[in-house]
C-alpha positions in Angstrom: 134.6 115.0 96.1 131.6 113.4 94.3 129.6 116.4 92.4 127.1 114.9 90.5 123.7 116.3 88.0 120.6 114.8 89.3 117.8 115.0 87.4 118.2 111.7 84.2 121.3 111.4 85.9 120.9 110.3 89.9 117.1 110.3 90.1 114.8 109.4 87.2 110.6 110.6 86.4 108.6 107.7 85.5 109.0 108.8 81.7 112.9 108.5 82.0 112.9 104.9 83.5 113.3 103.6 80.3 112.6 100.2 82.1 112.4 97.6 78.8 112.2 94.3 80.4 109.1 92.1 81.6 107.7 94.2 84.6 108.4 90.6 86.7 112.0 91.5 85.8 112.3 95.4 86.4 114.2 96.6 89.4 112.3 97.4 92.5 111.9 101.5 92.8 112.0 104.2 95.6 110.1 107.2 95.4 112.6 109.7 96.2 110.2 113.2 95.2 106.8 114.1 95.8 104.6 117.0 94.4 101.5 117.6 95.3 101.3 114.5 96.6 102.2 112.3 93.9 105.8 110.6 93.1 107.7 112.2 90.8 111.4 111.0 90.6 112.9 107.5 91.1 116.0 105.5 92.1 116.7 101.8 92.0 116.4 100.4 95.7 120.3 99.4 94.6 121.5 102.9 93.3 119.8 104.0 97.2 122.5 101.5 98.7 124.7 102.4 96.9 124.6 106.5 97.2 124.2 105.6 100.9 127.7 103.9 100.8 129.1 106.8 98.7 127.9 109.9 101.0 130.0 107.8 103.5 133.3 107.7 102.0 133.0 111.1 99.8 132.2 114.4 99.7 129.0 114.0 97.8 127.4 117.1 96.2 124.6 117.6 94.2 124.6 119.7 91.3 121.5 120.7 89.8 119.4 123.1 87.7 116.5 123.1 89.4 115.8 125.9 92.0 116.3 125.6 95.4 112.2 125.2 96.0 112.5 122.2 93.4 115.7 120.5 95.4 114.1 120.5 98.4 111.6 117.8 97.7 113.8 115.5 96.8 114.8 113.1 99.4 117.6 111.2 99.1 118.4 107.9 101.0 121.6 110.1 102.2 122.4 112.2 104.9 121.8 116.1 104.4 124.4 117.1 101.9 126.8 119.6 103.8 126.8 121.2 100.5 124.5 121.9 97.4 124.3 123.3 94.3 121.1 124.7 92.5 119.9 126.9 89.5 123.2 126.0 87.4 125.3 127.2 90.2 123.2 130.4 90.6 122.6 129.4 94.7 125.3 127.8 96.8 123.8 125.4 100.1 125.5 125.1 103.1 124.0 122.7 105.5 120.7 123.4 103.7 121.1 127.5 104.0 121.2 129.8 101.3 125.1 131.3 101.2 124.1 134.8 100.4 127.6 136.0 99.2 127.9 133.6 96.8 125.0 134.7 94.7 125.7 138.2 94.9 129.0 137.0 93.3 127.1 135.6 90.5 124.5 138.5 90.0 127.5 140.6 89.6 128.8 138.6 87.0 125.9 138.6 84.8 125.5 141.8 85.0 128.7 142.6 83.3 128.9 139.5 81.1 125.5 139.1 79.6 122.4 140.4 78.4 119.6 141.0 81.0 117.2 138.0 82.1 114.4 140.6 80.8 115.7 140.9 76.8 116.1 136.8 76.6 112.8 136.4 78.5 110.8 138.4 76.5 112.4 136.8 73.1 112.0 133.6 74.4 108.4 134.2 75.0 107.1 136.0 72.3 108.8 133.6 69.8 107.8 130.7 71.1 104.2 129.3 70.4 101.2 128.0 72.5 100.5 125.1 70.2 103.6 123.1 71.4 104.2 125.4 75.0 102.9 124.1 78.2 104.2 126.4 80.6 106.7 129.4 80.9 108.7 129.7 84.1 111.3 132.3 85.1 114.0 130.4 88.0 115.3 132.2 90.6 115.7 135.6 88.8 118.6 133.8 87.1 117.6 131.5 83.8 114.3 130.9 81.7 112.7 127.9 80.7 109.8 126.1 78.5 108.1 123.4 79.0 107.1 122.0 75.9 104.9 118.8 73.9 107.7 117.3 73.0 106.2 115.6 69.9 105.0 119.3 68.3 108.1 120.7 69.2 109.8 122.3 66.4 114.0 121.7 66.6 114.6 124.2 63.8 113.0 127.2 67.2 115.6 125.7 68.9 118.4 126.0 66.8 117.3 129.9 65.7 116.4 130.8 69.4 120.3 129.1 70.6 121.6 131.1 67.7 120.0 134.3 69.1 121.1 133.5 72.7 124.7 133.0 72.3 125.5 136.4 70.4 123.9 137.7 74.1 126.3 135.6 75.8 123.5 133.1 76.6 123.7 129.2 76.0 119.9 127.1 75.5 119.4 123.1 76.5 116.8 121.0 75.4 116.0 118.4 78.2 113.3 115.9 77.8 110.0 118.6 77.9 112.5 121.6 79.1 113.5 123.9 77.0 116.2 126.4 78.7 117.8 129.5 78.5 120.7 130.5 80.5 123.7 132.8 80.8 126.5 131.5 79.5 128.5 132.2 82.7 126.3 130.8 85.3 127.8 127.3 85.2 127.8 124.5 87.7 131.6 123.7 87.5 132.6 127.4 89.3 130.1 126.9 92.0 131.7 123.2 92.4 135.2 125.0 92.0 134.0 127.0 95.2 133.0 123.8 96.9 136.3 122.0 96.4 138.2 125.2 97.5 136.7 125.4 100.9 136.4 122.0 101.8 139.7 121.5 100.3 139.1 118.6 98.0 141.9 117.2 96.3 140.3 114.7 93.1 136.7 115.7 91.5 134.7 113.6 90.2 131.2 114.2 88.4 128.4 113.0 86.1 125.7 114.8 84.2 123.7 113.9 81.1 122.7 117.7 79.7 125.2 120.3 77.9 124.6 122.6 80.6 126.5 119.5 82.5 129.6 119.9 80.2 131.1 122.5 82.0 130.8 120.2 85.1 132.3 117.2 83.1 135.2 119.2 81.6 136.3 120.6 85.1 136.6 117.4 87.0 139.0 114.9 87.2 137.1 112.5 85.8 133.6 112.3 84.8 130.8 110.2 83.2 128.2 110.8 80.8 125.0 108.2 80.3 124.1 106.7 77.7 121.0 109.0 77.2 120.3 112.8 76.7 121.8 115.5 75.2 125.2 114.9 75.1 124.7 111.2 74.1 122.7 112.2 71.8 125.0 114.7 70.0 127.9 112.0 70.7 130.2 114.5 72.9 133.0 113.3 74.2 136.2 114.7 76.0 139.2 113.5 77.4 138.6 111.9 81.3 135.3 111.4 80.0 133.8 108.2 80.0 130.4 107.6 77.9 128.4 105.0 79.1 125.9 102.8 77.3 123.5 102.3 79.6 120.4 104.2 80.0 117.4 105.0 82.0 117.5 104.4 86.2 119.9 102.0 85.7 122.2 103.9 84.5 122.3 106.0 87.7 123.7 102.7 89.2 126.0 102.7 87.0 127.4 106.1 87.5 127.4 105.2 91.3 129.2 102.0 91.1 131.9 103.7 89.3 132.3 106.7 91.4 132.8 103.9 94.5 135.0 102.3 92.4 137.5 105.1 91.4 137.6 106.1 95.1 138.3 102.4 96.6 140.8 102.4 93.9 142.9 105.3 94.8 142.2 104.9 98.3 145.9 103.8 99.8 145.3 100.2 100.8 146.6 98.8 104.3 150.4 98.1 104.7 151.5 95.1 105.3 152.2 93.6 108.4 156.6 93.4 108.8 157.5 90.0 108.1 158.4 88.6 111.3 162.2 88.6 112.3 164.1 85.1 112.0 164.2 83.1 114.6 167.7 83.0 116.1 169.8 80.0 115.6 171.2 78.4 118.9 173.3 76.0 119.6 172.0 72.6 120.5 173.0 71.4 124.3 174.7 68.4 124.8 172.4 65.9 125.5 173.1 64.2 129.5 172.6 60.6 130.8 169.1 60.0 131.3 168.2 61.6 128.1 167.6 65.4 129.6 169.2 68.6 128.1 
């Protein structure tokens, strides 16, 4: 089982390409997200191949933050996952549906692990300021977020506003423009544990760029982190972790060619064909007049 981040991860906006060779010589691109009618997110036309080949000899799941709304433009040169993961692991997709149990599960758990969306909202808001905010969202009744001008933004509101967060049981992520804030137990590696118990996965693998991706990372069996964003950045590292160097869309190649690899690896090869028997040793016939045996 393949559960993978998406976002700076699988697919890439055009100001995460991070392309720095002679246009002649960058990597041909599909458009693999549209909103409101203009592409959004990218993959290399080899990384499509590629995730093409791995959807056929894995369980591939996506793993995301984004809400279920957001996930559903993205189209990837894959068949329908049979299952999905959105808003940290707040929703559960089966064949596309919404698995209702699941996130009453999860409300449940918040409720009597955290503080309410409301207090963190509300703190989050009234701290922050318009000078460097571009937008305020609330996702899925679960997690808040910014989205901020990354060059006024202050890290020092960061590190106060995390500090807050966490004695709430909360955990914040700065990614790219995004600025989140989300309950500590609403993480992507219980909704993958769910996953691998009911279709009865045996190895997990994963990759994810972002902290809230460490979870995710820690869980699997082996995992890979790029070689840009926040835990690059802060130079995590685990055990079954591999950091890569690479960054940008290329690195979601990368990430894909090693997933393939670890599975073709494992993956019993054919037996041998038996060694055919010895030929049995006769006699040689006398030889008669005429020079017949």
């Amino acid at each position: 089982m393949v559960a993978s981040d998406l976002d700076r991860t699988l697919v890439y906006s055009p100001g995460a390409l991070m392309l720095d060779m002679p246009d002649s010589a960058a990597p041909r691109l599909l458009c693999v997200e549209l909103h409101e009618g203009r592409p959004l997110s990218f993959v290399t036309e080899t990384a499509a191949g590629l995730l093409a080949e791995l959807a056929r000899e894995a369980l591939f799941v996506p793993v995301t933050t984004r809400t279920r709304k957001q996930y559903r433009r993205i189209r990837l040169p894959a068949p329908e996952p049979e299952y999905a993961i959105c808003a940290n692991g707040g929703h559960l997709l089966v064949r596309g549906r919404t698995d209702h149990d699941w996130h009453r599960r999860i409300q449940q758990t918040l409720a009597e692990s955290c503080a309410p969306l409301a207090e963190v909202r509300e703190r989050m808001w009234r701290t922050a300021d318009p000078v460097w905010v571009r937008k305020e969202r609330t996702a899925e009744d679960l997690f808040v977020y910014l989205v901020v001008e990354r060059d006024r933004f202050p890290e020092s509101w960061a590190k106060e506003f995390a500090g807050w967060a966490e004695e709430r049981g909360w955990t914040v992520s700065v990614q790219g423009r995004k600025v989140y804030a989300v309950p500590r137990p609403l993480t992507k590696s219980a909704a993958v544990a769910e996953v691998a118990r009911r279709a009865g996965a045996g190895e997990i693998l994963a990759a994810g760029d972002s902290h809230l991706d460490a979870d995710l990372l820690l869980a699997a069996d082996h995992g890979w982190r790029p070689g840009h964003g926040e835990l690059a950045l802060s130079g995590w590292t685990a055990p079954r972790v591999t950091g890569l160097t690479t960054s940008g869309v290329l690195c979601g190649e990368e990430i894909l060619r090693a997933f393939l690899h670890r599975i073709r690896l494992r993956r019993p090869g054919p037996r041998p064909a038996p060694a055919p028997a010895p030929p049995t040793t006769m006699p040689t016939p006398p030889t008669t007049p005429g020079g017949r045996s």
